[in-house]
C-alpha positions as semicolon CSV with decimal commas, in nm:
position;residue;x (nm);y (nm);z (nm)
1;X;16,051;-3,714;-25,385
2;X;15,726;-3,833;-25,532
3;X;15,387;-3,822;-25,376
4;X;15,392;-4,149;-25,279
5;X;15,662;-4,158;-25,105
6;X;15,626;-3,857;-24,902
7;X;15,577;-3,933;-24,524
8;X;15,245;-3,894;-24,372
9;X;15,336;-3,686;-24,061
10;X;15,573;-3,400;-24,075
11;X;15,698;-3,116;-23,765
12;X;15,568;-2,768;-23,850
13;X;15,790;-2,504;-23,671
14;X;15,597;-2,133;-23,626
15;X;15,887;-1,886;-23,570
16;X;15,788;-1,579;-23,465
17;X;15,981;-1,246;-23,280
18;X;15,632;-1,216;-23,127
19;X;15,321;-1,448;-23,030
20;X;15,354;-1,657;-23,367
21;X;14,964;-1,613;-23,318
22;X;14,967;-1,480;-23,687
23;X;15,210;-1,703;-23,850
24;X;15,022;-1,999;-23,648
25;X;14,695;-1,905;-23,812
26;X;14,843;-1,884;-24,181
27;X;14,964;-2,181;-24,149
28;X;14,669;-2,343;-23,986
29;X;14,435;-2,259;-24,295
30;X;14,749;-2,348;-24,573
31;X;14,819;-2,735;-24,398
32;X;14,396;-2,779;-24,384
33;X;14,435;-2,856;-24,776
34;X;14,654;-3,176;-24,709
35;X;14,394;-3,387;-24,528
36;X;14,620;-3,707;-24,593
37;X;14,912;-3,564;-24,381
38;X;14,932;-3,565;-24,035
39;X;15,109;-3,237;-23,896
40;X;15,272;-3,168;-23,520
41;X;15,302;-2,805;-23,487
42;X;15,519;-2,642;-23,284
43;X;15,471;-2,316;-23,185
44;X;15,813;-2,083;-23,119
45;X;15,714;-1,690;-22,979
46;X;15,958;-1,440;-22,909
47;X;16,283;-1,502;-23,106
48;X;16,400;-1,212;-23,121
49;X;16,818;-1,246;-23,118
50;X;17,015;-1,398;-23,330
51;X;17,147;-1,668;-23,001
52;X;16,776;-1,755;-22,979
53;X;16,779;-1,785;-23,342
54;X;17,100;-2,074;-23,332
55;X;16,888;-2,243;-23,033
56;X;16,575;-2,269;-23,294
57;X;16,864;-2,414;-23,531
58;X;16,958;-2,716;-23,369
59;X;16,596;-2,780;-23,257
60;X;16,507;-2,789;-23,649
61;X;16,844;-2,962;-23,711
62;X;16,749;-3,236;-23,485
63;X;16,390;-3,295;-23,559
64;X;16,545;-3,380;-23,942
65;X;16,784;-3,589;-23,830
66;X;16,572;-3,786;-23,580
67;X;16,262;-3,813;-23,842
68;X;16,467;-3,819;-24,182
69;X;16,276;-3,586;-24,352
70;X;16,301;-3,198;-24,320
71;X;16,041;-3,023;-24,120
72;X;15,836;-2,683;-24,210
73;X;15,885;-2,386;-24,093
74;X;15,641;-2,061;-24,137
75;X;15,785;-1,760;-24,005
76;X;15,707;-1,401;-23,916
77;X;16,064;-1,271;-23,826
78;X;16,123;-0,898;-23,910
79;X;16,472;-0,898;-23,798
80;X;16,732;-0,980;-24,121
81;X;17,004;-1,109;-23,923
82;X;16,753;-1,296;-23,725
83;X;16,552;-1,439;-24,018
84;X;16,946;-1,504;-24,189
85;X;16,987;-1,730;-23,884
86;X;16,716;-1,920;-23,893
87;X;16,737;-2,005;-24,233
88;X;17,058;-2,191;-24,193
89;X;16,879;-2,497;-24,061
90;X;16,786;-2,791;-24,222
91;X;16,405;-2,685;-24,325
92;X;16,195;-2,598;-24,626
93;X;16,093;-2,214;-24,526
94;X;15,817;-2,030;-24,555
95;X;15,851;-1,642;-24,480
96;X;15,537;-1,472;-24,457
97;X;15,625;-1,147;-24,397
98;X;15,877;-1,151;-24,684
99;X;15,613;-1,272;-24,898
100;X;15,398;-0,986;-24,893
101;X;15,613;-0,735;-24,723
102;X;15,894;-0,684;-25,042
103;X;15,637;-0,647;-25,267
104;X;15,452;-0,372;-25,105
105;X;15,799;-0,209;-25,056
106;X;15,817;-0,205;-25,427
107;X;15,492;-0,127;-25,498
108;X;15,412;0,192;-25,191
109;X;15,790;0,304;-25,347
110;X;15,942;0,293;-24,937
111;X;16,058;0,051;-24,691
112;X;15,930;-0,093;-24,414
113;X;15,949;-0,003;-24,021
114;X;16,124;-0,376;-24,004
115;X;15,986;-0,337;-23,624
116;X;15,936;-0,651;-23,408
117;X;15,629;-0,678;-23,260
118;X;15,428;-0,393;-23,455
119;X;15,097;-0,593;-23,417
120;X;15,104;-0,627;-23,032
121;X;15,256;-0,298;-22,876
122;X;14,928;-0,184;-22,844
123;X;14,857;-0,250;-22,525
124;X;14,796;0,137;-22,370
125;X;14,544;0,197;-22,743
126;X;14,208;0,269;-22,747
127;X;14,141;-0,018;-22,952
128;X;14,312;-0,251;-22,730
129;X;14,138;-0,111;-22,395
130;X;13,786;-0,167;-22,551
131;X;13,878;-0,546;-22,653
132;X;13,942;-0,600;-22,237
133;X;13,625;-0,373;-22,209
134;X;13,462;-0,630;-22,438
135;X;13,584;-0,900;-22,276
136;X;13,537;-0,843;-21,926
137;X;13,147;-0,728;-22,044
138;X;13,128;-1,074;-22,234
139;X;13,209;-1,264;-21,930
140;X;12,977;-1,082;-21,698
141;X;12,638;-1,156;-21,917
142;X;12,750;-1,537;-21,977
143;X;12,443;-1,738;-22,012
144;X;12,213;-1,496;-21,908
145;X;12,406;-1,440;-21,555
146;X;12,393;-1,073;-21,531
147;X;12,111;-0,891;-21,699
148;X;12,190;-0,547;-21,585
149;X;12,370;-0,365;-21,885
150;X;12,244;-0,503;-22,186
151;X;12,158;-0,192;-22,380
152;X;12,529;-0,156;-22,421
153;X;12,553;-0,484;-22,606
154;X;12,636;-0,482;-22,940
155;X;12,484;-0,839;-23,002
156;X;12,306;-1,061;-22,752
157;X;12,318;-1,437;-22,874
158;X;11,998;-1,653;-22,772
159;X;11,977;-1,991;-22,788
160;X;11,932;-2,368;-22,628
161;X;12,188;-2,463;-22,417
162;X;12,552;-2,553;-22,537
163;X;12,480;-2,484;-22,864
164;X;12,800;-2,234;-22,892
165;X;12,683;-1,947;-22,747
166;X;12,953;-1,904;-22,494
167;X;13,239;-1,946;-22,685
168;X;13,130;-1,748;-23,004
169;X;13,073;-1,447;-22,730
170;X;13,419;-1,480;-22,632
171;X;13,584;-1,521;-22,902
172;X;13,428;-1,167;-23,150
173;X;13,494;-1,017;-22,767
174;X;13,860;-1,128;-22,779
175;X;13,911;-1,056;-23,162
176;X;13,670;-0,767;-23,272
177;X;13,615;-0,620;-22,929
178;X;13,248;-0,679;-22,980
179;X;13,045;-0,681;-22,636
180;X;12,845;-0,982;-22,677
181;X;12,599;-1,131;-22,401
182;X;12,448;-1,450;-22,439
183;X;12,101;-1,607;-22,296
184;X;11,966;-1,967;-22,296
185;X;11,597;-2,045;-22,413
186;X;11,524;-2,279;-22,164
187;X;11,149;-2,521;-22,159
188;X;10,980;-2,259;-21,913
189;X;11,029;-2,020;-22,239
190;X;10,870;-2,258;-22,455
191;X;10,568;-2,348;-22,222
192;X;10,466;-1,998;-22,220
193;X;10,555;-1,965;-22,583
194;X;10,785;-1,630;-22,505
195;X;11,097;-1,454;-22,549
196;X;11,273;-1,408;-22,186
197;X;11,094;-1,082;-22,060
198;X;11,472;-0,987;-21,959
199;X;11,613;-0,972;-22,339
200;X;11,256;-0,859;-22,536
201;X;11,332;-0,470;-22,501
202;X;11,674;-0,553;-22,701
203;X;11,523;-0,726;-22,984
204;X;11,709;-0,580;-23,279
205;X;12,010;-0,661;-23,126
206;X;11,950;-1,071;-23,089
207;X;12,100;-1,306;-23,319
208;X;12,020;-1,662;-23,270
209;X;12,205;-1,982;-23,292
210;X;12,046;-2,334;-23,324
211;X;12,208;-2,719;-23,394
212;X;12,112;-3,019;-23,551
213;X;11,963;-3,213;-23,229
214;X;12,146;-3,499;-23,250
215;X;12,478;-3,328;-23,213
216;X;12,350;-3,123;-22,959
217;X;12,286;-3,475;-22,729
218;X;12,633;-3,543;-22,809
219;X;12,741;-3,218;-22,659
220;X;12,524;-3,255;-22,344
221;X;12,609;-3,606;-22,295
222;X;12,946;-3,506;-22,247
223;X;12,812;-3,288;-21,972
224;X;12,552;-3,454;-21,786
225;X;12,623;-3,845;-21,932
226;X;12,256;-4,034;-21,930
227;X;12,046;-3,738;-21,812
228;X;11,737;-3,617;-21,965
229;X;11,877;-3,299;-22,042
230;X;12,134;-3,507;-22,278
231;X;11,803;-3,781;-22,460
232;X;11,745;-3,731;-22,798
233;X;11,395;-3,651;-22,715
234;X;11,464;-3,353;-22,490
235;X;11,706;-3,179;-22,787
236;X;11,465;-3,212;-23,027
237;X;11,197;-3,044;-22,827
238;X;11,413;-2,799;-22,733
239;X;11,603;-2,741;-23,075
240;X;11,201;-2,714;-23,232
241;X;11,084;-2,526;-22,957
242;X;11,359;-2,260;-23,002
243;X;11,335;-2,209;-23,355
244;X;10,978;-2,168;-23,362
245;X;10,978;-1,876;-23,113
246;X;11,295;-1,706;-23,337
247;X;11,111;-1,707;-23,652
248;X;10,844;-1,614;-23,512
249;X;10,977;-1,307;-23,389
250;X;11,176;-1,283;-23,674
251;X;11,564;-1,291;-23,507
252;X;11,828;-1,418;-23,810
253;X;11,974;-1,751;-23,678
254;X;12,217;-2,010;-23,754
255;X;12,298;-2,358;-23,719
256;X;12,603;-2,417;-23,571
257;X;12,642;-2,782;-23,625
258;X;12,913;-2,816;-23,885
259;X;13,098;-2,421;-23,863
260;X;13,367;-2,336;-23,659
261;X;13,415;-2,055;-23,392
262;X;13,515;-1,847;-23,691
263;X;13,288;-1,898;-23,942
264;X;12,986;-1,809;-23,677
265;X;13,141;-1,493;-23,552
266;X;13,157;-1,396;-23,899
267;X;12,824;-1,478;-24,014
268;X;12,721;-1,270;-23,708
269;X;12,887;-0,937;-23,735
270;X;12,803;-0,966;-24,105
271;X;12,410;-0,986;-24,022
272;X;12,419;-0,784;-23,733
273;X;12,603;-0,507;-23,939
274;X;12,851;-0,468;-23,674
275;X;13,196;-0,335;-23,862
276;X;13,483;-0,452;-23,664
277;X;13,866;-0,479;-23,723
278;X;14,023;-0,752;-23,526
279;X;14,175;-0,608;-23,245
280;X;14,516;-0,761;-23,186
């Protein structure tokens, strides 16, 4: 089929004998190089015998007969007679774990565990008892709601108001296991020129974030519609204000105005020289 002719929305089936978390990633960052295509992706978790496998069958089956044109399927299936299954439908497939998986058999000279699930069983580690450790901490010093604690931060995140400190806290809490607080600067900081008296004893530990003011009124318009807190004129004092007192007292920042959640968290644990694993 030429280029030209190739439709410009297609069904992307994740198959997965787990969360299809992993699988749903990989495939997120591979279909991000075909802006021109429009992609529906449908997640599938936990098909883990072979009659789930002939009910994923006839869903892909269907989907090519009703849109005339095969749909994609990534998979992380362990299982042989699972994955064998699968592969009957109508589909072009993409097996991740058999990409990299043979190979390393070959190369390490052994086989593999072939175990479902290997990345989430976890649940009674160490590891994944100080990511709900981390998260339940994160939570508890949202936006500056709980002050008590904060030497055992790893990172506290300052900044304006919805300029992504919540969610970045979250998210290296969920995936690193990184106990990260967050506090606003607010305009009673800026009048008296200041750091919060609450977070100035944990200095090497902040890490601010800023944004470009005008997406920032976006942001709080969404929130408070036609509110001062949401003019123009109010972000840029604030966005100004903010930097100037970070600079000042010399806490590494970044805009967040054009990364992801992703792309943040990294920058952060990179200059914070936290070394984490993500903690599935």
């Amino acid at each position: 089929m030429s280029v030209a002719n190739t439709p410009t929305a297609r069904t992307v089936f994740i198959i997965s004998d787990g969360t299809g978390i992993t699988a749903e990633t990989f495939s997120h960052s591979v279909l991000s190089q075909f802006e021109s295509v429009s992609f529906k992706q449908v997640r599938v978790p936990f098909i883990d015998t072979v009659s789930k496998a002939d009910d994923v069958v006839q869903r892909i089956n269907r989907v090519a007969a009703d849109q005339g044109t095969v749909p994609i399927v990534f998979t992380t299936l362990v299982d042989p007679n699972v994955l064998a299954r699968v592969k009957t439908g109508n589909a072009l497939f993409l097996d991740l774990f058999g990409a990299f998986v043979e190979p390393l058999e070959h190369n390490l000279g052994m086989k593999s565990s072939h175990s479902m699930g290997k990345l989430h069983k976890g649940v009674n580690s160490k590891q994944y008892r100080s990511r709900i450790d981390a998260i339940n901490f994160s939570l508890a010093h949202d936006d500056g709601q709980f002050v008590t604690g904060l030497a055992q931060a790893d990172v506290i995140l300052v900044g304006v108001s919805r300029c992504g400190k919540t969610p970045t806290s979250l998210y290296l809490a969920m995936q690193y296991g990184v106990k990260a607080a967050n506090f606003p600067l607010i305009p009673e900081d800026f009048e008296r020129q200041a750091l919060p008296t609450t977070i100035t004893p944990f200095r090497s530990k902040l890490f601010g974030l800023t944004i470009q003011p005008d997406r920032l009124s976006e942001v709080r318009h969404e929130r408070r519609p036609d509110s001062r807190y949401c003019s123009i004129e109010q972000c840029r004092y604030e966005v100004a204000e903010a930097e100037r007192l970070m600079r000042r007292d010399g806490i590494p920042m970044l805009s967040t105005t054009s990364k992801s959640i992703e792309e943040i968290s990294t920058t952060v644990l990179q200059d914070v020289g936290l070394d984490r694993h993500t903690a599935y």
